[in-house]
C-alpha positions as CSV (number, residue, x, y, z in Angstrom):
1,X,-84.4,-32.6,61.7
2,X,-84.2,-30.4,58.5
3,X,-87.3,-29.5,56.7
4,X,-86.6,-30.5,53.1
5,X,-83.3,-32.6,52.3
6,X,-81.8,-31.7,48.6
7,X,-80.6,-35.2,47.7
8,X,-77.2,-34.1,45.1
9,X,-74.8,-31.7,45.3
10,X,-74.1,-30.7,41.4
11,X,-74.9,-26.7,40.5
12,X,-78.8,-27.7,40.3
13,X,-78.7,-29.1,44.2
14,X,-76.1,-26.5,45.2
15,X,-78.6,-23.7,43.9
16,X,-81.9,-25.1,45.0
17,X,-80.7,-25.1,48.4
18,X,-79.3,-22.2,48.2
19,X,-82.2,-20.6,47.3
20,X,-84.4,-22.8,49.8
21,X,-81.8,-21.3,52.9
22,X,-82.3,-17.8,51.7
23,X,-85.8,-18.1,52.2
24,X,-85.8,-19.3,55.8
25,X,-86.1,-23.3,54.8
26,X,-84.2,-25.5,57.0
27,X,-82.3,-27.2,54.7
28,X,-79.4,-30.0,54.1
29,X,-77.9,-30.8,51.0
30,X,-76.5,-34.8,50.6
31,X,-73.7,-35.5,48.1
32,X,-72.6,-39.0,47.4
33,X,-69.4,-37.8,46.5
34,X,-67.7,-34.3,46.3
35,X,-70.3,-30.9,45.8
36,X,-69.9,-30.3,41.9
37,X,-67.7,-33.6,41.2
38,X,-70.0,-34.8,38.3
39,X,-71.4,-33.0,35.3
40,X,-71.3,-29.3,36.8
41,X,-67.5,-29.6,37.1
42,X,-66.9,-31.3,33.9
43,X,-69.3,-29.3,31.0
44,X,-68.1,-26.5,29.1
45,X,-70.2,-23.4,31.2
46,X,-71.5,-21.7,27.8
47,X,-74.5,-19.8,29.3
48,X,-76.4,-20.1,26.2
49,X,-78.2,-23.6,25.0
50,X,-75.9,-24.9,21.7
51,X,-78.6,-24.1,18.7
52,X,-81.5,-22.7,20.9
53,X,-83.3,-22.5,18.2
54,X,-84.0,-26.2,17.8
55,X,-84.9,-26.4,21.7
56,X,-88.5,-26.3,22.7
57,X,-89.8,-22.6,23.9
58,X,-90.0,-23.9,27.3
59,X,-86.3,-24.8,27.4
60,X,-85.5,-21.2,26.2
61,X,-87.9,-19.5,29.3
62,X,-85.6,-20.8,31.9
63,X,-82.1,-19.7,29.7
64,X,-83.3,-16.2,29.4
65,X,-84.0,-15.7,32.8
66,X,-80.6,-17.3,33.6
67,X,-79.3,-15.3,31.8
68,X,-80.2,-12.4,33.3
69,X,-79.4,-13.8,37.0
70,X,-76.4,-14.8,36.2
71,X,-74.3,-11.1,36.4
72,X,-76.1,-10.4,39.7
73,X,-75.5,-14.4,41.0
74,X,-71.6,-14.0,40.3
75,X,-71.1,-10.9,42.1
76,X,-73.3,-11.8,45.1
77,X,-71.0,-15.2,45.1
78,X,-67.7,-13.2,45.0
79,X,-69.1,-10.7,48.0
80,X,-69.2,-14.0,50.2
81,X,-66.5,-15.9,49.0
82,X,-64.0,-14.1,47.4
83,X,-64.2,-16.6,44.9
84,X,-64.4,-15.4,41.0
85,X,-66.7,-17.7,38.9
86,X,-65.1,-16.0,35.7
87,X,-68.1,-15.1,34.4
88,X,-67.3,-13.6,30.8
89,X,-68.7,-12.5,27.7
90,X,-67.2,-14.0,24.6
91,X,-69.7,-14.2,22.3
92,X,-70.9,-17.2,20.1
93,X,-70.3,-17.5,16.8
94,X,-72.6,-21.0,15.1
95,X,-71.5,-22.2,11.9
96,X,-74.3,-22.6,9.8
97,X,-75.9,-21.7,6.7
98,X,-78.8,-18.9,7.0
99,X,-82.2,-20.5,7.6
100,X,-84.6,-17.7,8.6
101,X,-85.9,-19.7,11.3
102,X,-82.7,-18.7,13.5
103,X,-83.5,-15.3,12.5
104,X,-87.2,-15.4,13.5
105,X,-86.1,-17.0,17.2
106,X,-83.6,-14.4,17.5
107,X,-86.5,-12.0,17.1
108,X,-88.8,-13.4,19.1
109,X,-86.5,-13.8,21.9
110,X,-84.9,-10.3,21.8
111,X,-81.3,-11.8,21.1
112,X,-78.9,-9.8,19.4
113,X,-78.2,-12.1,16.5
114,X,-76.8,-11.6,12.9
115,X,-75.9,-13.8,9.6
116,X,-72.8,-12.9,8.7
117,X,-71.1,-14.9,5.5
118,X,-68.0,-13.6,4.1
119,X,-64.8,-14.8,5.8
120,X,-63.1,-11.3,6.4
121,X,-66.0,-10.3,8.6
122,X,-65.7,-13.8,10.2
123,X,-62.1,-13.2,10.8
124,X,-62.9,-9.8,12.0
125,X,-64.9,-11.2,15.1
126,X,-62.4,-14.0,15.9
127,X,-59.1,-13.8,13.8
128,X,-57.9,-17.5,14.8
129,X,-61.1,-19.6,12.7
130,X,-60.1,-21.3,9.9
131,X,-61.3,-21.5,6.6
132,X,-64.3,-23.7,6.7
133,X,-65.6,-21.3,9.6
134,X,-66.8,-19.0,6.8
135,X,-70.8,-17.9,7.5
136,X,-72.7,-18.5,10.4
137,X,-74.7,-16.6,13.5
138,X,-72.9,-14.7,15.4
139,X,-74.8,-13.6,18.8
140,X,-72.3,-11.1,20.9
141,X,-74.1,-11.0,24.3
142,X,-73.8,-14.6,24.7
143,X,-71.7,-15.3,27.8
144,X,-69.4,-18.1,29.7
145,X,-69.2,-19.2,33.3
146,X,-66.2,-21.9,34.7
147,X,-67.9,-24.5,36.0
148,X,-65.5,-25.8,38.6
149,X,-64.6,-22.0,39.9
150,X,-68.5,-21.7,40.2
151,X,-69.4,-25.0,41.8
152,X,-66.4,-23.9,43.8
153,X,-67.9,-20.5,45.0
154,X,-71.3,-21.8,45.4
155,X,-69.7,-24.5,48.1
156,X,-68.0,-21.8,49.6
157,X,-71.0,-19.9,49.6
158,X,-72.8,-22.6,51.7
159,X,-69.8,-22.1,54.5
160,X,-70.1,-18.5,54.8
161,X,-74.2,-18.4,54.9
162,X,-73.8,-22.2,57.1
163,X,-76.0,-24.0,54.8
164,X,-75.8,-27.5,56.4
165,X,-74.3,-30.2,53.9
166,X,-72.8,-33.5,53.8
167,X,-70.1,-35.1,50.9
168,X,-69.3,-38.8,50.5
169,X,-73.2,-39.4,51.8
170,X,-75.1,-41.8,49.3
171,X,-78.8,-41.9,49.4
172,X,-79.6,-45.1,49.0
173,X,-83.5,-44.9,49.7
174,X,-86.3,-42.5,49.8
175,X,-88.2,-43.2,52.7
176,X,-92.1,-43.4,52.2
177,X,-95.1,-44.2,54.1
178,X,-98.4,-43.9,53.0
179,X,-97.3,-42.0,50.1
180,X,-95.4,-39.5,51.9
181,X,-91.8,-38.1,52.0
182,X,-90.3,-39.3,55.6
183,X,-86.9,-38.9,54.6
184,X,-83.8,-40.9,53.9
185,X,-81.7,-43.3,53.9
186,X,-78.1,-43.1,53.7
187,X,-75.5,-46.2,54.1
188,X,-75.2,-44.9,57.7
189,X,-78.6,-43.5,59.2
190,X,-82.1,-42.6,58.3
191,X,-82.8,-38.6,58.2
192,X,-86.1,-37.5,58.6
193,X,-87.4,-34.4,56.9
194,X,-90.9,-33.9,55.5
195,X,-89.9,-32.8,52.0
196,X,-87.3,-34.5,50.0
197,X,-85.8,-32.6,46.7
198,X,-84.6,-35.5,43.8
199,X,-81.7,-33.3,42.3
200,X,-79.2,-36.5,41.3
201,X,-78.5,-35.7,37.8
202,X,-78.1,-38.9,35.6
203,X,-78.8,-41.1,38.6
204,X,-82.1,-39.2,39.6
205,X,-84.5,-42.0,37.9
206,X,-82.2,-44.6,40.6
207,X,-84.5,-44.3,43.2
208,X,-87.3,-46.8,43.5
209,X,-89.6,-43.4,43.5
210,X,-88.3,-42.4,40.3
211,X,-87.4,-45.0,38.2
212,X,-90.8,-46.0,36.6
213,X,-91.8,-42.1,36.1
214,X,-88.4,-40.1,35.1
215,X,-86.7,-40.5,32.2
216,X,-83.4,-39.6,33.1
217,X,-80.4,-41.6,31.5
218,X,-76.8,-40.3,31.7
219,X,-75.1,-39.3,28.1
220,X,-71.6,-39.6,28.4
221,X,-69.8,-36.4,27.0
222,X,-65.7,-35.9,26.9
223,X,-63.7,-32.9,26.7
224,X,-60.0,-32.3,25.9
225,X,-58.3,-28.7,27.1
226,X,-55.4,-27.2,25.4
227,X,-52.4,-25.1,27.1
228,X,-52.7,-21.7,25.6
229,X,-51.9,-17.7,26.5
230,X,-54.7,-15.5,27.4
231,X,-56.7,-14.1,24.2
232,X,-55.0,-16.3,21.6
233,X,-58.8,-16.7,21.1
234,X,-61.3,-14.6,22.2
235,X,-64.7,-16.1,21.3
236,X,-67.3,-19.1,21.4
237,X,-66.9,-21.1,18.4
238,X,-69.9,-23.8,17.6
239,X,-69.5,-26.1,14.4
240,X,-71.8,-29.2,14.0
241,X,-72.0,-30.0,17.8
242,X,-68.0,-29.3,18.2
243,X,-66.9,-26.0,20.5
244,X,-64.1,-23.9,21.3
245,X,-64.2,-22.0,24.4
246,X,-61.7,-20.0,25.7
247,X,-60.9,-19.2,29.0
248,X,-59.4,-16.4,31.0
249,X,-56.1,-18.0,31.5
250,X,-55.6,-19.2,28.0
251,X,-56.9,-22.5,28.1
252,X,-59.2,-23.4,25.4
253,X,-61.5,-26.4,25.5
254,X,-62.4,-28.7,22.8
255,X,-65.5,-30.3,23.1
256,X,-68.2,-32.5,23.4
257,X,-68.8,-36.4,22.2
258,X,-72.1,-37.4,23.0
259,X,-72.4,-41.5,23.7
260,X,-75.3,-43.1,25.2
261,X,-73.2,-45.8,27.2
262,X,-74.9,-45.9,30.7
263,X,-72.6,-45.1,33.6
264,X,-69.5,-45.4,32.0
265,X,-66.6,-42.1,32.7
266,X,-64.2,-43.6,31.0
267,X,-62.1,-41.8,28.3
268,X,-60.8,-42.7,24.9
269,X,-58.0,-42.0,22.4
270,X,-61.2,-42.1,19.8
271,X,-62.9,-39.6,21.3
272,X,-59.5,-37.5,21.9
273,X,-58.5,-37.5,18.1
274,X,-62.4,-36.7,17.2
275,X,-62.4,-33.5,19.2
276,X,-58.9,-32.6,18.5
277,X,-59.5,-32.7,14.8
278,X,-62.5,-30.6,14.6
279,X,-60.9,-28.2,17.0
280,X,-57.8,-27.9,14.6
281,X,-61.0,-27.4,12.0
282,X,-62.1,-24.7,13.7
283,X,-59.3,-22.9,15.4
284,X,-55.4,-24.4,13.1
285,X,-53.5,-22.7,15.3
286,X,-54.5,-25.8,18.1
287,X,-52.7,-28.0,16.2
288,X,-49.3,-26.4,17.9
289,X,-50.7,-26.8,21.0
290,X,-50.4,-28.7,24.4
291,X,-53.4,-31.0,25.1
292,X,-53.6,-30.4,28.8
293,X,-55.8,-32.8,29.8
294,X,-59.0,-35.1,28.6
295,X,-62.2,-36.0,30.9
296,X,-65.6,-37.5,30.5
297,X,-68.8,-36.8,32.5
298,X,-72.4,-37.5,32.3
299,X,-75.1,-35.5,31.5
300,X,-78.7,-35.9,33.2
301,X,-80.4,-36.6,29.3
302,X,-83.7,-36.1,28.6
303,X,-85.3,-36.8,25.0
304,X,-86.2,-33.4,24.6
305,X,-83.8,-31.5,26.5
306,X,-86.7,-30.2,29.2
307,X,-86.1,-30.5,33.0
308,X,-88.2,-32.1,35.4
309,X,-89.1,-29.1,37.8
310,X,-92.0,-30.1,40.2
311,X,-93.7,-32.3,42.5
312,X,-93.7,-36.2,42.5
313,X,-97.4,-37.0,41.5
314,X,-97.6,-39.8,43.7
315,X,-95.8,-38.9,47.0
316,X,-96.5,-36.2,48.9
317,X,-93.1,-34.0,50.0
318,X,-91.2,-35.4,46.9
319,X,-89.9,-33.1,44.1
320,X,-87.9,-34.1,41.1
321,X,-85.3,-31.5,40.2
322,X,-83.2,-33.2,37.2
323,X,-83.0,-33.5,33.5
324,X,-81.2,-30.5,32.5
325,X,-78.8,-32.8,29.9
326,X,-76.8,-30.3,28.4
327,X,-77.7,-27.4,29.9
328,X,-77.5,-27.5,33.8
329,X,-75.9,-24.3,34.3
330,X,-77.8,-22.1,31.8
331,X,-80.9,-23.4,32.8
332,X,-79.8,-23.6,37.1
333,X,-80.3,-20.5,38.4
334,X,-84.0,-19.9,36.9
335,X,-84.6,-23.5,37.1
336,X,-83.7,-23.4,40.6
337,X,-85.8,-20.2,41.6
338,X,-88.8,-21.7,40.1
339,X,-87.8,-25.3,42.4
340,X,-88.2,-22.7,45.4
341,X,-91.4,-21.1,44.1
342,X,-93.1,-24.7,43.7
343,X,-91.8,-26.1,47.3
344,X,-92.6,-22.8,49.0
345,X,-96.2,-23.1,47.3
346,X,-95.3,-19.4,46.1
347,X,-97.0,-18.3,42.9
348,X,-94.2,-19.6,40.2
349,X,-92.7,-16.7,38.4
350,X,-93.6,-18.9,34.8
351,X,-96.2,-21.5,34.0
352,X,-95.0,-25.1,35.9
353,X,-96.5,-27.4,33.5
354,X,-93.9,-28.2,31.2
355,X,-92.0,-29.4,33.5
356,X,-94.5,-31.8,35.3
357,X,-93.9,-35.9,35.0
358,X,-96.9,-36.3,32.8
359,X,-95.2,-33.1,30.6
360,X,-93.1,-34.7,27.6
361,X,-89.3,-34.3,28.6
């Protein structure tokens, strides 16, 4: 039997066990449909929250470490698998007016950050914006990941180092006894295991565990992506909640509608013409362009945006690893080193209490 089953196979699941095997756990990871099908496959990959500024500090702790894995995490993934997360820097540039408070944060956090408000030095950074991207932030380091090439490598990544998994697996139960973890129950067997990791995205608070103590609903978010050549646009473009990011093929995706509609993927021509007109808004030139495609996935919301990273209070062997809402792959790979710490009862490299069930999410 393993030690500790990961029960959810997006990039949070994929990277706590990941982390788990390294460190000698015995460890199997339970999907309930395909590794990375939800929310890790379908968000945008920008490894940077969208305003950080407005996020709590303890949101911002796990996206700087991030950030710094991330480089080392990408070429480590491509030495096993071959595989090539595209992990590239394009910048962000945030329309908004100057408010010294994005100024301060910058400083603070030792991001390279700059107000820049005429539209020729606008145009200088990405020549494509249109005219009502005029003054805004413009942070250079910030970088992009593609999601589905790097929930790809980490599955490939859990072949070549044999981490044990399963797809098409529901858990349908946590097993308890006495308040402790004994495992779980899937449609077709019980699997015992002495620690149990609750990393199901917007279904984590579905579990009769965890549906009176996290608050985890799914917010619905849809995407279109447009046909284009490599470097018709080169950088992140944020305006009032709507992005542009361009890949390294030359598609460029338009995004994000946020709906609070429960567990509902389906898309809508509504949703298509709001992001494809504040695209054109941003970038004209999309106007001319194919739309390639339009999807919808949900993200694991929280009221503040903070991640629950730590142990059930009430069962013993049961960790909650979910929450991330918007930001599941720039917060993963610290959020899922300091997972490891607390299961491994190692000191945590930063302080666990924010992300604690009695912490406000």
């Amino acid at each position: 039997m393993p030690e500790c089953i990961v029960v959810g196979g997006g990039a949070i699941g994929l990277l706590t066990a990941r982390q788990l095997f390294l460190a000698g756990v015995d460890v199997l990871l339970l999907e309930k449909g395909r590794l990375g099908g939800e929310s890790s496959w379908a968000g945008g990959g920008i490894i940077s929250p969208l305003y950080p500024w407005r996020y709590d500090d303890v949101v911002n702790v796990l996206a700087e470490r991030s950030k710094k894995i991330y480089p080392e995490l990408t070429d480590k993934l491509f030495d096993e698998t071959g595989k090539d997360c595209e992990l590239i820097n394009s910048g962000l540039f945030t329309v908004t007016e100057y408010q010294q408070e994005i100024i301060d944060w910058a400083k603070t956090w030792s991001v390279d950050a700059s107000f820049i408000n005429d539209i020729d030095s606008v145009r200088a950074i990405e020549s494509r914006v249109g005219d009502a991207v005029n003054q805004g932030i413009w942070m250079p380091d910030v970088m992009q990941i593609r999601n589905p090439k790097f929930v790809d490598a980490l599955r490939a990544s859990c072949e070549f180092l044999s981490i044990p998994y399963r797809e098409q697996t529901a858990v349908e139960e946590i097993v308890i006894k006495n308040n402790k973890v004994c495992g779980v129950r899937t449609h077709q067997e019980t699997i015992l295991a002495d620690k149990v990791i609750i990393a199901s995205g917007a279904w984590s608070a579905q579990f009769s565990a965890t549906e009176s103590s996290v608050d985890v609903v799914p917010v619905k978010g849809q995407m279109i992506m447009y046909k284009g050549e490599p470097d018709l646009v080169k950088r992140i473009i944020l305006s009032e909640g709507h992005y542009i990011i361009p890949r390294k093929d030359g598609r460029i995706l338009a995004g994000s509608t946020l709906e609070k509609i429960g567990f509902d993927k389906t898309i809508s021509s509504d949703a298509l013409d709001e992001l494809h007109q504040a695209a054109m808004e941003l970038i004209p030139l999309l106007e001319n362009l194919e739309i390639e495609r339009q999807w919808a996935g949900l993200r694991p919301g929280t009221e503040k945006g903070i991640p629950y990273i730590c142990q059930h209070d009430d069962v013993e062997g049961l960790y909650v690893h979910a929450g991330h809402f918007r930001n599941g792959i720039v917060l993963g790979a610290a959020s899922a080193e300091l997972m490891a710490d607390i299961v491994l009862g190692r000191e945590p490299w930063c302080d666990v209490a924010p992300y604690t069930m009695q912490a406000e999410h």
